[in-house]
C-alpha positions in Angstrom: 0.0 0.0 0.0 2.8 2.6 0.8 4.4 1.2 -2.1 1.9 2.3 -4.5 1.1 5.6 -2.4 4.6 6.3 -2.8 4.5 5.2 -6.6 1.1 8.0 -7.4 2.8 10.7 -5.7 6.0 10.5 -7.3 4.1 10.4 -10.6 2.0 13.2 -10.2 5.3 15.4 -9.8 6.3 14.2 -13.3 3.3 14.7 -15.1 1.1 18.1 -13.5 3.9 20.3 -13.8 3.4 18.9 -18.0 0.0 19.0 -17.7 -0.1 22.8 -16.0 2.5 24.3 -18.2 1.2 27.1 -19.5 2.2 28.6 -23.3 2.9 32.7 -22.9 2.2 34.8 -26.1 5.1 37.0 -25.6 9.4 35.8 -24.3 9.3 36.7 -20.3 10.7 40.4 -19.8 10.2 42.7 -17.0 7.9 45.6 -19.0 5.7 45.1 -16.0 7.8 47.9 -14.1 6.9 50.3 -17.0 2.9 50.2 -17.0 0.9 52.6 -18.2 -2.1 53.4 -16.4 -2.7 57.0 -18.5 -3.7 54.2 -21.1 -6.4 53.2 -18.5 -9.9 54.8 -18.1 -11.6 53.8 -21.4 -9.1 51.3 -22.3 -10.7 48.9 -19.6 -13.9 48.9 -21.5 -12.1 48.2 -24.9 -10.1 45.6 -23.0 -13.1 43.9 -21.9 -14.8 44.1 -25.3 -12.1 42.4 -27.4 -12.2 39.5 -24.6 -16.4 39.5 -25.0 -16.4 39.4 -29.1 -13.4 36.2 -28.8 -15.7 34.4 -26.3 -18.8 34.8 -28.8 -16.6 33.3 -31.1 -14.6 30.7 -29.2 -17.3 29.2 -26.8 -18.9 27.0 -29.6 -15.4 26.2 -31.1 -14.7 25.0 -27.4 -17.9 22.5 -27.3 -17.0 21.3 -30.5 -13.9 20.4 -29.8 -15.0 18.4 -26.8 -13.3 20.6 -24.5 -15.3 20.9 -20.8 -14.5 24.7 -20.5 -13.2 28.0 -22.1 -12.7 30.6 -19.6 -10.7 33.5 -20.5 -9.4 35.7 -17.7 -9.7 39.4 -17.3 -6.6 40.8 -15.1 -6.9 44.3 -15.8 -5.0 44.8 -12.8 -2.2 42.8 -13.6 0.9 44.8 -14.6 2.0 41.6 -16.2 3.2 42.0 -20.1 2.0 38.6 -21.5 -0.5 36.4 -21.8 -0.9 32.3 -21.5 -3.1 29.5 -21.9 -3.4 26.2 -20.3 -5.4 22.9 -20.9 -6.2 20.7 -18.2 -8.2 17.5 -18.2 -10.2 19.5 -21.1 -10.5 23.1 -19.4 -8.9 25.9 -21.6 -7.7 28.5 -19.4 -6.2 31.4 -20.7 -5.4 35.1 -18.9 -5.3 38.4 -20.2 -3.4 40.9 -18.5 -3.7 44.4 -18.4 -0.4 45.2 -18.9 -0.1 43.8 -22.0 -2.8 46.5 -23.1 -1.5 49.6 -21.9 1.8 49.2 -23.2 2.3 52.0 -25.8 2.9 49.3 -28.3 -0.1 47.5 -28.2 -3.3 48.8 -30.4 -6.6 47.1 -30.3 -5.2 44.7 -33.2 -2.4 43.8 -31.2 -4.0 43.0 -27.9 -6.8 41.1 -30.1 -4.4 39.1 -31.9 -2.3 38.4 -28.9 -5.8 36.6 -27.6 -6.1 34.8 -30.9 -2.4 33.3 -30.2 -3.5 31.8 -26.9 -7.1 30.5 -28.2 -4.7 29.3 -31.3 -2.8 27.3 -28.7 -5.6 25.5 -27.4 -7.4 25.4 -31.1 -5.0 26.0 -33.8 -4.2 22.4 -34.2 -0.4 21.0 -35.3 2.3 21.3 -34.6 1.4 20.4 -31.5 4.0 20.9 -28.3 3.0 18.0 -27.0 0.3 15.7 -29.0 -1.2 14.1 -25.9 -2.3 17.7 -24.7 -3.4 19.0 -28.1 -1.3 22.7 -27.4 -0.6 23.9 -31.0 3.2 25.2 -30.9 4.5 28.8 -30.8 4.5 29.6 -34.6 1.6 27.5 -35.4 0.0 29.6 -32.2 0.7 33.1 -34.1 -0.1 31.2 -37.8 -3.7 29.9 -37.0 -4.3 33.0 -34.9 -3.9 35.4 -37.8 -5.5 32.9 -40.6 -8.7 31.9 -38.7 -8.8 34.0 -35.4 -8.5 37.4 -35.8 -10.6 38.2 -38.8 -13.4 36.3 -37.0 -12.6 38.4 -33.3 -12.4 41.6 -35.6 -15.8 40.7 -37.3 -17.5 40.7 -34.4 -15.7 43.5 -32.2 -16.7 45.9 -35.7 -14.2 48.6 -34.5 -13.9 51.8 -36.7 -10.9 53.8 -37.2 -7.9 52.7 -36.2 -5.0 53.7 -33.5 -2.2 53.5 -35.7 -3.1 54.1 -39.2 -2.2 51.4 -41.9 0.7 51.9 -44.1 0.2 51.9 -47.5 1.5 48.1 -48.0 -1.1 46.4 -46.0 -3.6 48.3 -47.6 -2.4 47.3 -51.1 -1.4 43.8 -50.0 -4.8 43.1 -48.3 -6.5 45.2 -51.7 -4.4 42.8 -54.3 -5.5 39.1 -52.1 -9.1 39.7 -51.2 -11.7 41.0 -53.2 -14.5 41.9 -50.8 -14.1 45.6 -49.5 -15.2 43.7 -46.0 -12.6 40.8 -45.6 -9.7 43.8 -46.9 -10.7 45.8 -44.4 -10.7 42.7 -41.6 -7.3 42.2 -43.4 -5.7 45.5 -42.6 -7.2 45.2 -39.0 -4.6 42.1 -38.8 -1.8 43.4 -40.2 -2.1 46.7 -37.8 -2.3 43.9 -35.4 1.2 41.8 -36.5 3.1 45.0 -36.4 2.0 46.4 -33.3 3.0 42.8 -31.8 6.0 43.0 -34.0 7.1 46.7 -32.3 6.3 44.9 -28.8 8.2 41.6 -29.3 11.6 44.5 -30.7 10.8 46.2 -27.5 11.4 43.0 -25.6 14.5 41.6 -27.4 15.9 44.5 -28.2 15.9 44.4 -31.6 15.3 46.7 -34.8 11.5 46.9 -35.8 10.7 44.1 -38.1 8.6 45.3 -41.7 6.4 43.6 -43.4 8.0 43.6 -46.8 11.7 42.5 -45.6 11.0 38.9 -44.7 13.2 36.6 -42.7 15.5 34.3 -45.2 16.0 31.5 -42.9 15.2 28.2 -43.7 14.9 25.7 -40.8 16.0 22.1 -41.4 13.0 20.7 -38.7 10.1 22.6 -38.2 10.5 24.6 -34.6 8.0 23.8 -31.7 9.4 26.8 -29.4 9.0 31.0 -30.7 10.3 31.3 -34.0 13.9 32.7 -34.0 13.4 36.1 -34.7 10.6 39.0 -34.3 11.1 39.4 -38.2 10.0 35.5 -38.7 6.7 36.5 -36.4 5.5 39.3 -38.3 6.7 37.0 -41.7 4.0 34.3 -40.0 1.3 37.3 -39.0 1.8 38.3 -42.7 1.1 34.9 -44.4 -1.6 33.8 -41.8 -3.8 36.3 -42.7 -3.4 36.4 -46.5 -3.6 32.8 -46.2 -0.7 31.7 -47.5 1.9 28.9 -46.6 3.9 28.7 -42.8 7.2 30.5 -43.7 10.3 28.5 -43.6 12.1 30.2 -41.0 9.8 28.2 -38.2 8.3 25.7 -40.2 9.6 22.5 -42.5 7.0 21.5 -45.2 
């Protein structure tokens, strides 16, 4: 009896800490000593609205894919710059901090598509991290959460104007793929998105700003489970997620 006792516990070390890890949006930095609450007051309500149109959204996706629960939560509070999700035993967990928000880099887009990476962990299918526990992987994360999550989130949030207006290449880039005026515009909305998270992730690594029209040249010999190697490579997945075109090559191996 102590034998088997002994035998479960030493088990359950090994296998909650797999089963609890949780899979963060952004690389761990320490922006959380820089909040800014002057991007409080209203942004609270936005905050709150983005995380409302992804439930509408995600809640059937959830029952579909047999999950028992979807519960997304709101840390407004939270200084915390990042975001994660969890699946345990078939409840999706993710939470949404409102530090990632309020930092100067983040516009609606970003923050929206930052919630589209963690539901694209849980439904964004593979790569998977680990198959057992059906967690897409880091690209595949940002990939399905540009191609299938944000224009659906943005479709349903209907926000007009925009923070940071579009440059003139993801207006023609989003003009010259889609030829509804509707799914350009939900287009652009993602691309404002990518490059707001692209500014954020520089922040964070200290790097240069990533553009969307000088791509990453790498090609990886196995595709990679963990963040892609550079902010460029993110954006270059943002980009080709939502004009629905191929993984690149510098995170994935056809």
């Amino acid at each position: 009896m102590l034998k088997t006792i002994l035998t479960l516990f030493l088990f359950s070390l090994l296998i909650i800490p797999q089963v609890y890890h949780s899979h963060s949006s952004l690389p761990e930095n320490d922006l959380w000593t820089e909040d800014y609450f002057e991007k409080s007051g209203a942004g609270e309500e936005m905050f709150n609205k983005v995380i409302d149109a992804a439930e509408v959204v995600y809640k059937p996706i959830a029952e579909e894919f047999g999950d028992t629960s979807l519960q997304i939560n709101r840390k407004w509070e939270d200084s915390t710059v990042n975001a994660n999700a969890t699946r345990f035993f078939g409840k999706v967990t993710i939470n949404m901090f409102g530090g990632l928000y309020r930092r100067p880099e983040t516009t609606v887009e970003g923050f929206a598509l930052v919630l589209c990476h963690e539901l694209s962990h849980a439904y964004g299918r593979e790569p998977y991290v680990r198959k057992w526990q059906k967690l897409s992987a880091e690209g595949q994360a940002d990939y399905a959460g540009a191609k299938e999550c944000m224009h659906k989130v943005m479709n349903v949030l209907k926000l007009e104007g925009y923070e940071v207006e579009p440059t003139g290449f993801m207006e023609d880039t989003c003009a010259s793929h889609f030829k509804e005026e509707k799914r350009q515009e939900l287009c652009v909305k993602s691309l404002v998105g990518g490059q707001s998270l692209g500014n954020l992730l520089a922040t964070i690594k200290a790097e240069a700003l990533p553009n969307f029209d000088t791509p990453d040249p790498t090609v990886v010999d196995e595709t990679s489970l963990t963040y892609p190697a550079t902010v460029q490579c993110r954006l270059d997945t943002y980009l080709n997620g939502t004009l629905q075109l191929k993984r690149p090559a510098c995170w994935f191996k056809e």
